[in-house]
LUMZA-798598 format. One line per 8 residues: number of its first residue (from 1); their letters; for each residue x, y, z of N, C-alpha, C, O, CB. Coordinates in Angstrom, 2 decimals. Last residue first. Glycine has a CB too. Layout:
<pts>
NUM> A> X:Y:Z:X:Y:Z:X:Y:Z:X:Y:Z:X:Y:Z; ...;
</pts>
This chain:
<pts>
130> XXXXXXXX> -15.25:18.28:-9.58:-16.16:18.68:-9.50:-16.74:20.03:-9.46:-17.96:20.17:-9.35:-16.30:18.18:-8.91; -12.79:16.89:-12.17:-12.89:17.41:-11.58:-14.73:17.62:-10.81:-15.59:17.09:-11.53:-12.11:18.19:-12.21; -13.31:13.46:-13.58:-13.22:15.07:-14.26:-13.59:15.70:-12.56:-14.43:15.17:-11.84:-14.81:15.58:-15.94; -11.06:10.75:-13.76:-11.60:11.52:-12.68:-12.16:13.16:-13.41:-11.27:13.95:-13.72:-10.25:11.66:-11.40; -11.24:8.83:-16.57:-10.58:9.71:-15.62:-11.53:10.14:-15.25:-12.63:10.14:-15.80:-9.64:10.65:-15.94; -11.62:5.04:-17.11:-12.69:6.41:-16.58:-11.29:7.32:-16.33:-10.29:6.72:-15.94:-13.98:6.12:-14.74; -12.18:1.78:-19.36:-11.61:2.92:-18.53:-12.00:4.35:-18.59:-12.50:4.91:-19.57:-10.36:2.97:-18.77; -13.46:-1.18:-19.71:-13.39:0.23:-19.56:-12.61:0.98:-18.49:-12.46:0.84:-17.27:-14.60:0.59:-19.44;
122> XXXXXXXX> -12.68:-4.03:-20.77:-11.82:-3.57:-20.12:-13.42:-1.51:-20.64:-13.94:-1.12:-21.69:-9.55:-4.08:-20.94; -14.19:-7.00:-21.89:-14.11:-5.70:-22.15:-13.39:-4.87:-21.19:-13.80:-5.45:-20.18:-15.31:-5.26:-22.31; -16.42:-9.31:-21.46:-15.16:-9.29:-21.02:-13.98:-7.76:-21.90:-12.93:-8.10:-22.43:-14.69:-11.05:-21.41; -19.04:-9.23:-21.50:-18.23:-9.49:-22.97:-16.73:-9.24:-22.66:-15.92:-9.00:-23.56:-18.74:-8.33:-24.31; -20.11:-9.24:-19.28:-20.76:-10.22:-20.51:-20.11:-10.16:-21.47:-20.36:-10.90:-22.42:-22.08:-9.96:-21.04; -18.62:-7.96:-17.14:-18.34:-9.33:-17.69:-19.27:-10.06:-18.71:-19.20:-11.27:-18.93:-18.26:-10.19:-16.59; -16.31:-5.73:-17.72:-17.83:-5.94:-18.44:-17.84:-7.15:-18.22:-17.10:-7.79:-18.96:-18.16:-5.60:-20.05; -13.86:-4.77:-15.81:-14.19:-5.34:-16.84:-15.58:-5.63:-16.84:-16.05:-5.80:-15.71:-13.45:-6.35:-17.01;
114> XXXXXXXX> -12.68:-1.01:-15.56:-13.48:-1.92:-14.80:-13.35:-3.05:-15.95:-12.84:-2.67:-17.01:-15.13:-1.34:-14.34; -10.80:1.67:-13.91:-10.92:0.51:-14.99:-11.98:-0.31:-14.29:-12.22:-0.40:-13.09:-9.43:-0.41:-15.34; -10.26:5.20:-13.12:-10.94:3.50:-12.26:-10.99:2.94:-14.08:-11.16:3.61:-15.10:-13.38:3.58:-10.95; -8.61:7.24:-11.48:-8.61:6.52:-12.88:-9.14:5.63:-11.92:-8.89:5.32:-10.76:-7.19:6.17:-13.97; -7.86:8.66:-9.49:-8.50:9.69:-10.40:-8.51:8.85:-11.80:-8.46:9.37:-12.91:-7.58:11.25:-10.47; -8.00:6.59:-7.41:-8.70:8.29:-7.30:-8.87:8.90:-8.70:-9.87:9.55:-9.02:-7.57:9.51:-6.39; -7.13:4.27:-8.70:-6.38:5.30:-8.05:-6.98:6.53:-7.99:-6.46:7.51:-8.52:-5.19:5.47:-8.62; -8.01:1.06:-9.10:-9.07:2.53:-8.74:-8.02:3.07:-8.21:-7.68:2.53:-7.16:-10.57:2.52:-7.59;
106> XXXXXXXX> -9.01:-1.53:-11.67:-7.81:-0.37:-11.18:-8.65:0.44:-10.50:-9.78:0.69:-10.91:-6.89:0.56:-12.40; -10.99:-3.36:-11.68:-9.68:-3.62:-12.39:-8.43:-2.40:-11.71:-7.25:-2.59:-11.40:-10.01:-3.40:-14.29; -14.29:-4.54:-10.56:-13.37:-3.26:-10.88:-11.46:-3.75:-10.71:-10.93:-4.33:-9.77:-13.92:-1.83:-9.47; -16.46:-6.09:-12.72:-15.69:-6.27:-12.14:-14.39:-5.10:-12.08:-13.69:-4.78:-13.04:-15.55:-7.43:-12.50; -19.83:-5.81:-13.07:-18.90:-5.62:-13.32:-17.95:-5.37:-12.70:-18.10:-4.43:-11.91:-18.99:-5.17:-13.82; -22.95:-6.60:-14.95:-22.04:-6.81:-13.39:-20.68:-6.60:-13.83:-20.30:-7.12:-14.88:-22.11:-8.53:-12.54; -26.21:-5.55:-15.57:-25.07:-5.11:-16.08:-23.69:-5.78:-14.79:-23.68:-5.20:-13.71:-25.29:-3.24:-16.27; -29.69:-6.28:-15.71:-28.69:-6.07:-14.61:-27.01:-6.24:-15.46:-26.85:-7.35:-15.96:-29.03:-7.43:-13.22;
98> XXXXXXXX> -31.64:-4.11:-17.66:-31.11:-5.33:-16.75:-30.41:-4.63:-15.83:-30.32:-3.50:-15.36:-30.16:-6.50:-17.44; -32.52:-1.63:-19.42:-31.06:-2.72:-19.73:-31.48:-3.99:-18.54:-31.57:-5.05:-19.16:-29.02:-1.72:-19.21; -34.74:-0.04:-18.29:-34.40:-0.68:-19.77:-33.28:-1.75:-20.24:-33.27:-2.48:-21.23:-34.08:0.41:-20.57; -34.16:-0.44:-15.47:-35.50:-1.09:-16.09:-34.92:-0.93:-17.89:-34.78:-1.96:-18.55:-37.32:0.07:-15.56; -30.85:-1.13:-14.25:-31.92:0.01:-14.37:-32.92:-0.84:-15.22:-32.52:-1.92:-15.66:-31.35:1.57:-15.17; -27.80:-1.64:-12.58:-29.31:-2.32:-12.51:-30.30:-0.44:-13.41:-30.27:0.76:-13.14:-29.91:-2.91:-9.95; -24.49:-2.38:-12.42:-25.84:-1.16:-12.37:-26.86:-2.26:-12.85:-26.69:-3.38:-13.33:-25.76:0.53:-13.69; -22.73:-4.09:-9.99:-23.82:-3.65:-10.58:-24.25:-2.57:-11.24:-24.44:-1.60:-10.49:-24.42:-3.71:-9.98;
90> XXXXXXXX> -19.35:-4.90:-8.66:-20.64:-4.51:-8.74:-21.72:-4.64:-10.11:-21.40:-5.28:-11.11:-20.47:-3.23:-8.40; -16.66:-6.64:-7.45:-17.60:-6.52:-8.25:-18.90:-6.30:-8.10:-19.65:-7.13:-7.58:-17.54:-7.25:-8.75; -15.57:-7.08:-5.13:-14.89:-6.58:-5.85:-15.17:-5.71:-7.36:-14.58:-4.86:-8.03:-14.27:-7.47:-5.86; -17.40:-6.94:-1.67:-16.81:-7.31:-2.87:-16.39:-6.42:-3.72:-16.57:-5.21:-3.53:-17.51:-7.99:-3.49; -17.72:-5.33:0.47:-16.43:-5.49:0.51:-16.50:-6.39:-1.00:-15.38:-6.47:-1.50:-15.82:-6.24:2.03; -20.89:-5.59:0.22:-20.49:-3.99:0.44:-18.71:-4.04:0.26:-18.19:-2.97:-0.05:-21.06:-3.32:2.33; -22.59:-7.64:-1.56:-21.41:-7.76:-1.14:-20.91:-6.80:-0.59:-19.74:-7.00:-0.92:-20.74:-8.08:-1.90; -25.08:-9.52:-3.09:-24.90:-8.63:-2.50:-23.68:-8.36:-0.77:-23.82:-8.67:0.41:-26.26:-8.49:-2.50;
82> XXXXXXXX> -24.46:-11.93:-5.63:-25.02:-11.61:-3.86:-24.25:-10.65:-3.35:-23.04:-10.74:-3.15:-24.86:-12.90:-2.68; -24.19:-12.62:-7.48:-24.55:-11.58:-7.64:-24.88:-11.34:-6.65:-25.70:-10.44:-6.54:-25.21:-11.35:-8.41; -22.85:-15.09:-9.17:-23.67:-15.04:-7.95:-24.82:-13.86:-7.69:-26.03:-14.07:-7.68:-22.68:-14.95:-6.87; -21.06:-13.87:-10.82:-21.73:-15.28:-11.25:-22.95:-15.48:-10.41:-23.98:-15.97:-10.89:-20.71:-16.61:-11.00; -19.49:-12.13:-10.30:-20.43:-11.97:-11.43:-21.64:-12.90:-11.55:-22.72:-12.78:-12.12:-19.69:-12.11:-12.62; -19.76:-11.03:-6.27:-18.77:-12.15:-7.89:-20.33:-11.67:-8.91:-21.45:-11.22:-8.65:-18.49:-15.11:-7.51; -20.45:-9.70:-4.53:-19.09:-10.64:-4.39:-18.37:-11.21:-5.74:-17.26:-11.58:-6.11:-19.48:-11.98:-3.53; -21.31:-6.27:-5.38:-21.81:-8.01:-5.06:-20.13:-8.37:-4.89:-19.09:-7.72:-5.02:-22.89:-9.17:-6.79;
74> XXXXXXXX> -22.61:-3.29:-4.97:-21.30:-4.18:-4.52:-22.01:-5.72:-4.69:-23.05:-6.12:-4.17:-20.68:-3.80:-2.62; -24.59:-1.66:-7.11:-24.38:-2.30:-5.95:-23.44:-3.33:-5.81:-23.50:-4.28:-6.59:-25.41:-2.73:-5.59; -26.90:1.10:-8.55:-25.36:0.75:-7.96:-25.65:-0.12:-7.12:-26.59:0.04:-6.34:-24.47:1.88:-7.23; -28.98:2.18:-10.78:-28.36:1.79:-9.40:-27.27:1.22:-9.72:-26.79:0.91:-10.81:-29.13:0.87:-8.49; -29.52:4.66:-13.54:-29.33:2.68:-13.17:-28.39:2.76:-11.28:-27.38:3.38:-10.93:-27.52:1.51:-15.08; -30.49:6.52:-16.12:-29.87:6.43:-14.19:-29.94:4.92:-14.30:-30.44:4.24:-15.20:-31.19:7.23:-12.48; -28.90:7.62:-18.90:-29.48:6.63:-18.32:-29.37:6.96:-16.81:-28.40:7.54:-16.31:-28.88:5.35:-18.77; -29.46:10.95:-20.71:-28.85:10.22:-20.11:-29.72:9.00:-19.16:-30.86:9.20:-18.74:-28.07:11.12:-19.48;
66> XXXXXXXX> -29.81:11.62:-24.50:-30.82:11.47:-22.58:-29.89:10.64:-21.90:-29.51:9.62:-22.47:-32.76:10.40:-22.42; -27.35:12.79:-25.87:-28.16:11.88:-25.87:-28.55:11.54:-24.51:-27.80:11.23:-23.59:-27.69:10.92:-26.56; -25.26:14.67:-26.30:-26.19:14.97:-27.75:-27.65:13.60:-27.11:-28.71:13.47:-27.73:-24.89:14.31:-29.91; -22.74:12.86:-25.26:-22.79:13.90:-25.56:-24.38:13.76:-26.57:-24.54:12.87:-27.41:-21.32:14.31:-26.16; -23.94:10.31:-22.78:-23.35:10.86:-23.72:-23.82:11.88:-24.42:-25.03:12.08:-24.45:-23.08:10.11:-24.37; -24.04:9.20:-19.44:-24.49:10.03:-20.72:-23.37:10.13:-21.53:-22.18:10.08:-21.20:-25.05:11.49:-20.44; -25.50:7.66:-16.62:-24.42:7.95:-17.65:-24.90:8.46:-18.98:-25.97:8.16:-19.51:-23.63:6.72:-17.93; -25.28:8.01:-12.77:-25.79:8.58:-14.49:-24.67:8.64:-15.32:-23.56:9.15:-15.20:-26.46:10.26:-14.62;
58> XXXXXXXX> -26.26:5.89:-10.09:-25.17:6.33:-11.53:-25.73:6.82:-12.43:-26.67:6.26:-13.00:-24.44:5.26:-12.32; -26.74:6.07:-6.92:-27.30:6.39:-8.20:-25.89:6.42:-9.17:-24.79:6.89:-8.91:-28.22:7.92:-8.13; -25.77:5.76:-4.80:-26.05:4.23:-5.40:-26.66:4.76:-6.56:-27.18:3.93:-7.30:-27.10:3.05:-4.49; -23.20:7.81:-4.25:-23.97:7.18:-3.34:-24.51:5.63:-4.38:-23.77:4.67:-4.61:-25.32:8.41:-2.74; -23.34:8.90:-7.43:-22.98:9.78:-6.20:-24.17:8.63:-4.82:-25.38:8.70:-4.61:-23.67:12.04:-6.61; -21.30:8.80:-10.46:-21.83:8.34:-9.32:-21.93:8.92:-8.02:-20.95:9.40:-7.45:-21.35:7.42:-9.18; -21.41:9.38:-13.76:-21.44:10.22:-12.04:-22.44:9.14:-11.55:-23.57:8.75:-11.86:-22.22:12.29:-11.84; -20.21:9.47:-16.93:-20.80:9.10:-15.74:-20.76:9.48:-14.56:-19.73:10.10:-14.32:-20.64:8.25:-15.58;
50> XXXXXXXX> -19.99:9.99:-20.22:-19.31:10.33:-19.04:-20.03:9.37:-18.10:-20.47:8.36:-18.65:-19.38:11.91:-18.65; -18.16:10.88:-23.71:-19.34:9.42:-22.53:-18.43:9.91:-21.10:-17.24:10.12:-20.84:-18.93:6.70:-23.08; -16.82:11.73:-25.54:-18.48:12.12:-25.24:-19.13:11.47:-23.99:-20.25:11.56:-23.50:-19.47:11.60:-26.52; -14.46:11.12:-25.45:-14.13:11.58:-24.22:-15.71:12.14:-24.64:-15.96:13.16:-24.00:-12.57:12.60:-23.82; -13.94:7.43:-25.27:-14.21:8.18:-25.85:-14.65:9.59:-24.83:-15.07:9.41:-23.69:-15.06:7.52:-26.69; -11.73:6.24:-23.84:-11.94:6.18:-25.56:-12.55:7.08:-25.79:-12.02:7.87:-26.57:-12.64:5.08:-26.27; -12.08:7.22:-21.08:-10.89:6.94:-21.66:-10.88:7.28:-23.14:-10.28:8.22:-23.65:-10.58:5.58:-21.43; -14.96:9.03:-19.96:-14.44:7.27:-21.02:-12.95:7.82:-21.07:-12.82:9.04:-21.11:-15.35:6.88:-23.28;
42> XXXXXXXX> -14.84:10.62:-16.96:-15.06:10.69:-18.44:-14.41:9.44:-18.86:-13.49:8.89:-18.26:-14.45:12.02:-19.19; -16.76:10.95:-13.98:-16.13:10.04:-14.76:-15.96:10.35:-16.67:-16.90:10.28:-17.46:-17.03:8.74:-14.38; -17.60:12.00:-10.99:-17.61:11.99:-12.38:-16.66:11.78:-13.31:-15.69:12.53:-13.36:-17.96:12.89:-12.68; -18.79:10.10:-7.88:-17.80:11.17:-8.53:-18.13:11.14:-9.54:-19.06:10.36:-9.71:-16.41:11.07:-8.54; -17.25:6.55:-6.37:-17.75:8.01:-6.51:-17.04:9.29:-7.24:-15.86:9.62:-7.36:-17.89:8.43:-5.20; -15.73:4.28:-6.32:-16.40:4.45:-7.80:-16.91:5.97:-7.63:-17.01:6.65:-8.65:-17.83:3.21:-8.18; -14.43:3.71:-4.06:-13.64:4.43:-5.56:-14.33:4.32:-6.31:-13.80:4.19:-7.41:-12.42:3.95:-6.25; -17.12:3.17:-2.99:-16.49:4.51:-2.49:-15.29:4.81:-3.60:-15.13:5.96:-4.01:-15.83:4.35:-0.79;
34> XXXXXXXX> -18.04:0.58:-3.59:-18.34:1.88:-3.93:-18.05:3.23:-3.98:-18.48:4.14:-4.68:-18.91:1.94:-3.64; -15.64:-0.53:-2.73:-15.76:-0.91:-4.67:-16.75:0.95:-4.70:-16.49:1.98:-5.32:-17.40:-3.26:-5.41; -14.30:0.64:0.14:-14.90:-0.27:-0.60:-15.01:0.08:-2.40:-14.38:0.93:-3.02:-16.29:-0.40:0.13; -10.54:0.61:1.04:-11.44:1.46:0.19:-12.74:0.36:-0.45:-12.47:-0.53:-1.27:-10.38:2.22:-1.16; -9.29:-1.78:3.31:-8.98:-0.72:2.11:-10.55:-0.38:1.69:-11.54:-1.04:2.01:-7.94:-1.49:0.63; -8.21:-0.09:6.03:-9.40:-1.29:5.62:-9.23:-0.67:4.05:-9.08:0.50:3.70:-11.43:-1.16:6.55; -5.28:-0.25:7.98:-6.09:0.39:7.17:-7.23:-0.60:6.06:-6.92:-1.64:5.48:-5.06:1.28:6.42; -4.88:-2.92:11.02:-4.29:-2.19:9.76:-5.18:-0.94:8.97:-6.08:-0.65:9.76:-4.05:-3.39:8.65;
26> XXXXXXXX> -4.41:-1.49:14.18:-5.75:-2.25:13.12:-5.11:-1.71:11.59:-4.93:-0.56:11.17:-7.87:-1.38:13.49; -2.33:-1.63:15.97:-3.63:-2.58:16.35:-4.44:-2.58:15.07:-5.12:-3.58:14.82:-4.64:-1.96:17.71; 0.75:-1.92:14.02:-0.62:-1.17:14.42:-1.48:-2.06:15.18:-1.33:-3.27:15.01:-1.47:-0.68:13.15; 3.60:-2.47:16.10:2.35:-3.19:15.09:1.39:-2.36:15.28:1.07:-1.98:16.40:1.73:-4.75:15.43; 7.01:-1.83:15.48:5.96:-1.08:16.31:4.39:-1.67:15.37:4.15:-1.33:14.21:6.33:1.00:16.23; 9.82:-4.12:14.88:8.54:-2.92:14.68:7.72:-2.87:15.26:7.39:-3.93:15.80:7.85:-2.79:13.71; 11.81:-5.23:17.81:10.72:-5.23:16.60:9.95:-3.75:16.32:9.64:-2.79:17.03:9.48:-6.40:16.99; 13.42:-4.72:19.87:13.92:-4.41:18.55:13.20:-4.28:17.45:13.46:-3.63:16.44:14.71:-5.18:18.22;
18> XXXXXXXX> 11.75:-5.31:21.93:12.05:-3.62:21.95:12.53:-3.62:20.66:12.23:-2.60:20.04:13.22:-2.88:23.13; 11.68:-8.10:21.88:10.31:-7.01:21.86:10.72:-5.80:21.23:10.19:-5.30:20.24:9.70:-6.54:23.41; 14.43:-8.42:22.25:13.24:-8.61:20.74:12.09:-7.97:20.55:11.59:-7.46:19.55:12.60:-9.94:20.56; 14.47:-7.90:24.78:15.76:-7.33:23.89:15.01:-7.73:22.67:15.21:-6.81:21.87:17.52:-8.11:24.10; 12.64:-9.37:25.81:12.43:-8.26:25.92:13.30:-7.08:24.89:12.99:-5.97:24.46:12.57:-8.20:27.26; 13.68:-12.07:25.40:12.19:-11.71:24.82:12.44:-10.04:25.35:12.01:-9.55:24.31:10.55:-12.79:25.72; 16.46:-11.66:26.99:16.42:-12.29:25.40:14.98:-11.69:24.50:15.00:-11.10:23.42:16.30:-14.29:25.53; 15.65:-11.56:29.34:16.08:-11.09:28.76:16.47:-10.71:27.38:16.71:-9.61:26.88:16.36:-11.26:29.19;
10> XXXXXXXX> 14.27:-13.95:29.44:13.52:-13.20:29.99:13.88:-11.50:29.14:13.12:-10.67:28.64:13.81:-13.44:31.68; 16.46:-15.86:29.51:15.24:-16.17:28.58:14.21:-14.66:28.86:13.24:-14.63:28.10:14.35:-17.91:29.15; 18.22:-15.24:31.47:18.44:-15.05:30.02:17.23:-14.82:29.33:16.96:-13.80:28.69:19.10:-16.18:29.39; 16.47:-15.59:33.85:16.89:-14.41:33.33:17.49:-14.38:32.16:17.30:-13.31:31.59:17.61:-13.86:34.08; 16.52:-18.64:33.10:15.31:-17.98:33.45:15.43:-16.55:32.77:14.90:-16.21:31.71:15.12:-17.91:35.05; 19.36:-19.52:33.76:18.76:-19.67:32.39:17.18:-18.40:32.26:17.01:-17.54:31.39:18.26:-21.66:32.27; 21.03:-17.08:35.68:20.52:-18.00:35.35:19.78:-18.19:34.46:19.27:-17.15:34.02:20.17:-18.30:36.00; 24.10:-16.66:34.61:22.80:-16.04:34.75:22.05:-16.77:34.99:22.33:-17.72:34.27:22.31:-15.42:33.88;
2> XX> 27.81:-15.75:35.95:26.73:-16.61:35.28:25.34:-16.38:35.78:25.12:-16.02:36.93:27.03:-18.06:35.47; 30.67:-14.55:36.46:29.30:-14.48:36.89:28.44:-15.16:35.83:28.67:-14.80:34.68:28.88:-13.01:37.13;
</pts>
């Protein structure tokens, strides 16, 4: 008995269909810059310096000294600074310093790294509980 070509071919795509993995319709979006930045933060180096971000406010302090507020905001790049909600690199902005841009390096929930880009500097944060 012989098939005809048609039904092979027919046969063939369906015997592949069924063997392949199962495709999500929408992969998982990863995590924006702001959303692993939320929360309170102690320095790595030094464990007086903290920070909390909650939404676009950041406060950072150190032990014994007024703490700064400065905004928050996603840009695309250091260089540009155009406002980015999926870029990689953000902002704080406050009236005594400027504008500060900085590029985030690691975010596993309970450790974020970032680099400084005016002096190319690595900081690192643990997660302090809330």
């Amino acid at each position: 008995m012989t098939l005809q070509p048609a039904l092979c071919l027919a046969l063939g795509l369906i015997g592949l269909a069924a063997c392949s993995a199962p495709q999500s319709a929408h992969a998982p979006a990863p995590a924006s810059t702001e959303t692993a930045l939320q929360g309170t933060w102690r320095s790595v180096d030094d464990a007086k310096s903290m920070m909390t971000i909650r939404d676009t406010t950041v406060t950072e302090s150190y032990l014994g000294e007024e703490p700064s507020v400065s905004t928050l905001t996603s840009v695309a790049d250091c260089n540009e600074l155009a406002p980015d909600p999926a870029g990689p690199s953000f902002t704080f902005e406050d009236e005594a310093v400027g504008v500060r841009c900085f590029t985030l390096l690691e975010a596993t929930g309970d450790y974020i790294s970032y680099s400084y880009a005016a002096r190319g500097n690595t900081l690192a944060f643990n997660r302090v509980p809330d």
